[in-house]
N, C-alpha and C positions, 0 to 999 in steps of 0.2 A: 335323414332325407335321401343320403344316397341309396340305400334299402329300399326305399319306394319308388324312389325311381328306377331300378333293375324293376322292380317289383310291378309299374306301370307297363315299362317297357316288353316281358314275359308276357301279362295279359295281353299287350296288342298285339304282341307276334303269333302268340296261339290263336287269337281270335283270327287273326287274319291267314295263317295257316287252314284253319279248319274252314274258312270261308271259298280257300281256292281249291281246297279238297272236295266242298259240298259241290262247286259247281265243276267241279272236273267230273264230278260224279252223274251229271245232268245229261238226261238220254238228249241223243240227236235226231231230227226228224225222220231220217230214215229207219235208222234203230226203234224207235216207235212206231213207225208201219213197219217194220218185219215182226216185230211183235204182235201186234193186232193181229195181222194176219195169219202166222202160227200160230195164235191160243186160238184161233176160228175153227181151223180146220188140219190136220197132218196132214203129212205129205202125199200119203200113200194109205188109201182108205177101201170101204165098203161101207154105201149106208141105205139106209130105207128112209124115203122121204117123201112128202105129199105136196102138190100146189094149188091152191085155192084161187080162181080167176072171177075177181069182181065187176061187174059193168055197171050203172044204172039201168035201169026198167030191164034188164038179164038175168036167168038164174044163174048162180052160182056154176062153176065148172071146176071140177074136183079128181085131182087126177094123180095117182098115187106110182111109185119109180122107188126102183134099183139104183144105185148110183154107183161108179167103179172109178176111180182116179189114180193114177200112176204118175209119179214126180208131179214135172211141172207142164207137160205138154200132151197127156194122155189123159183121156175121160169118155167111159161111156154109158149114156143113161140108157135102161129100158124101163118103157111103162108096162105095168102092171094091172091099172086099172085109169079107166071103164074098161069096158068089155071089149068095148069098136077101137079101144089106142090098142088094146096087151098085145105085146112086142113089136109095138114101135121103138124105133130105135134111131140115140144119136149118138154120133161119133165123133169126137176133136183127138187128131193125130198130128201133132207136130202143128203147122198153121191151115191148115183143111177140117172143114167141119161138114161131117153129112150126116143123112139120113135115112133107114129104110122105114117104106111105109109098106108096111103087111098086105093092107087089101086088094094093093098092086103089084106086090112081089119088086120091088123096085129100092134101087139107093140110089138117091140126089144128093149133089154136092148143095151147100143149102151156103147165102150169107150169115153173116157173125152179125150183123144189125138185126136180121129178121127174126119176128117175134117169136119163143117157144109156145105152141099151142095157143095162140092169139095171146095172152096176157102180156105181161107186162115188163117180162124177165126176157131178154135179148138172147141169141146163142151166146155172143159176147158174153154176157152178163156174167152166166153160169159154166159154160166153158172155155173161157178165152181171154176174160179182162186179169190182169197182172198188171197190181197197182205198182209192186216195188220193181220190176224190170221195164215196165212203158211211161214211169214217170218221176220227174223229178222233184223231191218232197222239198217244202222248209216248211220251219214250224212260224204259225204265225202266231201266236199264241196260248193264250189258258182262258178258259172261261167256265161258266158251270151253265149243267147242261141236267135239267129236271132232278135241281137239285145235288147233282154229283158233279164233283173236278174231273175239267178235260181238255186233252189236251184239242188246240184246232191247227189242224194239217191244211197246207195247200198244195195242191200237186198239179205238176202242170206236164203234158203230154211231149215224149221226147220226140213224136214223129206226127203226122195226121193219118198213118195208118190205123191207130187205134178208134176203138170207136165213140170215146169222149175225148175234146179236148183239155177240157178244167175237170179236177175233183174234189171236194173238199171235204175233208174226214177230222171227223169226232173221236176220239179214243181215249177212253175212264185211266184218268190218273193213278188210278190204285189197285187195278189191275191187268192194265194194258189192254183191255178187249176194245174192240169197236163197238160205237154207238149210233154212229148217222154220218149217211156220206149223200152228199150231194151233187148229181153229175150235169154239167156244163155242154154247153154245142160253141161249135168254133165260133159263133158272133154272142156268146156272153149269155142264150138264154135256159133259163134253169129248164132241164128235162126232167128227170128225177130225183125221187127221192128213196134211200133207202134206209129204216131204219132198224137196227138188232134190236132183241128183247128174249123174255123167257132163259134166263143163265139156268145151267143144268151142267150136275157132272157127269159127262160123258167119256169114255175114253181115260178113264184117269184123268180129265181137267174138266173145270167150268168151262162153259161155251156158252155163247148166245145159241138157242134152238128156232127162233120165229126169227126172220126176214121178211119185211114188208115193203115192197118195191110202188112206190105211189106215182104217177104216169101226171105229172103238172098239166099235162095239156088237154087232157081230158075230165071235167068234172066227177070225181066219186067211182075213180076206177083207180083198180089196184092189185096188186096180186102176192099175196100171202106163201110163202114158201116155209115150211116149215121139217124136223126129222127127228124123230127119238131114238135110234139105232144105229150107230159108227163104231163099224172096227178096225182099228187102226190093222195095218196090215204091212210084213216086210217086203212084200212082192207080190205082184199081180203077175198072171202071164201076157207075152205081149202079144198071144195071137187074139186076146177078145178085142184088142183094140186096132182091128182089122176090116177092110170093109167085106170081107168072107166072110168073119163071123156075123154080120150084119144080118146075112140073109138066111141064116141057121135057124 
């Protein structure tokens, strides 16, 4: 009897060892958005990328870009195509975001709300939002999500400088990427939606490739961002993220 009893005792303390190991092992909210957002994108890139602007009873506006990002506070997109954008140009340095526009020889300081190219994607959006530095994560938690385990993030905005106040983010339990993030206004009402798709190994990792930014407030409008081309890069120079080179 005593032999089983050591022997009872042994299985409950490994069992309950391995139960406080499993969950010490258990990501924290933040630690899964820094995740997400490293497997998305490096630090320090070059890529080729396209964005599709949908409207109702509108055609299609289709408008193809260079993309150049440096750490955390440096990005400069030029377009390429049509014909009437190729080399436009924007700029986010540090917290200043501008623009030059060709036909006028001119650079404008531009808002971080204001639409890129009418669709649907903010300067914000694409240059400017930092979900893990403007906000603060918990995990609310797990659900499935078309089918696949994910985790559900709530983030809430550490300032009202930024330009959501709520956000709330999807991320595949099984491999850390983002799935669908939902972004909030200061009185609670849903503005957009964004959702990843198309995984692709890029760069040496899987990535989501298609971003689809859906505009709630407008019926059947949305805008498709999409890239097959990223090279990761150890350094950029820091005169193209200049507003001199703007007008080069």
């Amino acid at each position: 009897m005593r032999v089983k009893a050591y022997t009872l005792v042994f299985l409950l303390l490994r069992a309950f060892l391995s139960l406080g190991l499993a969950r010490g092992a258990e990501l924290t909210a933040d630690e899964i958005l820094n995740k997400a957002v490293n497997n998305t994108y490096p630090e320090t890139y070059q890529m080729a990328a396209q964005m599709v602007s949908t409207k109702q009873d509108k055609e299609d506006r289709v408008y193809k870009m260079e993309i150049f990002k440096k750490g955390s506070d440096k990005m400069l997109i030029v377009f390429t195509e049509p014909a009437r954008e190729k080399d436009r140009k924007i700029l986010r340095n540090g917290n200043s975001i501008w623009m030059y526009i060709p036909n006028v020889q001119k650079v404008l300081k531009v808002a971080e709300k204001q639409s890129v190219m009418g669709g649907d994607f903010s300067n914000a959006d694409l240059m400017r939002l930092d979900l893990v530095s403007d906000y603060n994560a918990s995990l609310a938690g797990e659900e499935k999500m078309d089918g696949v385990n994910a985790y559900r993030l709530e983030l809430k905005a550490k300032d009202r400088s930024v330009a959501y106040d709520r956000v709330t983010v999807w991320v595949r339990k099984d491999n850390l990427l983002p799935m669908k993030n939902e972004f909030y206004t200061l009185s609670g009402k849903l503005l957009k939606i964004l959702t990843y798709s198309d995984l692709k190994r890029l760069a040496g990792q899987v990535r989501p490739t298609k971003m689809t930014m859906e505009n709630t407030l407008e019926e059947g409008q949305l805008t498709i961002f999409t890239f097959d081309d990223l090279k990761i890069k150890d350094t950029l120079p820091d005169n193209i993220f200049t507003q001199t080179y703007l007008s080069r």
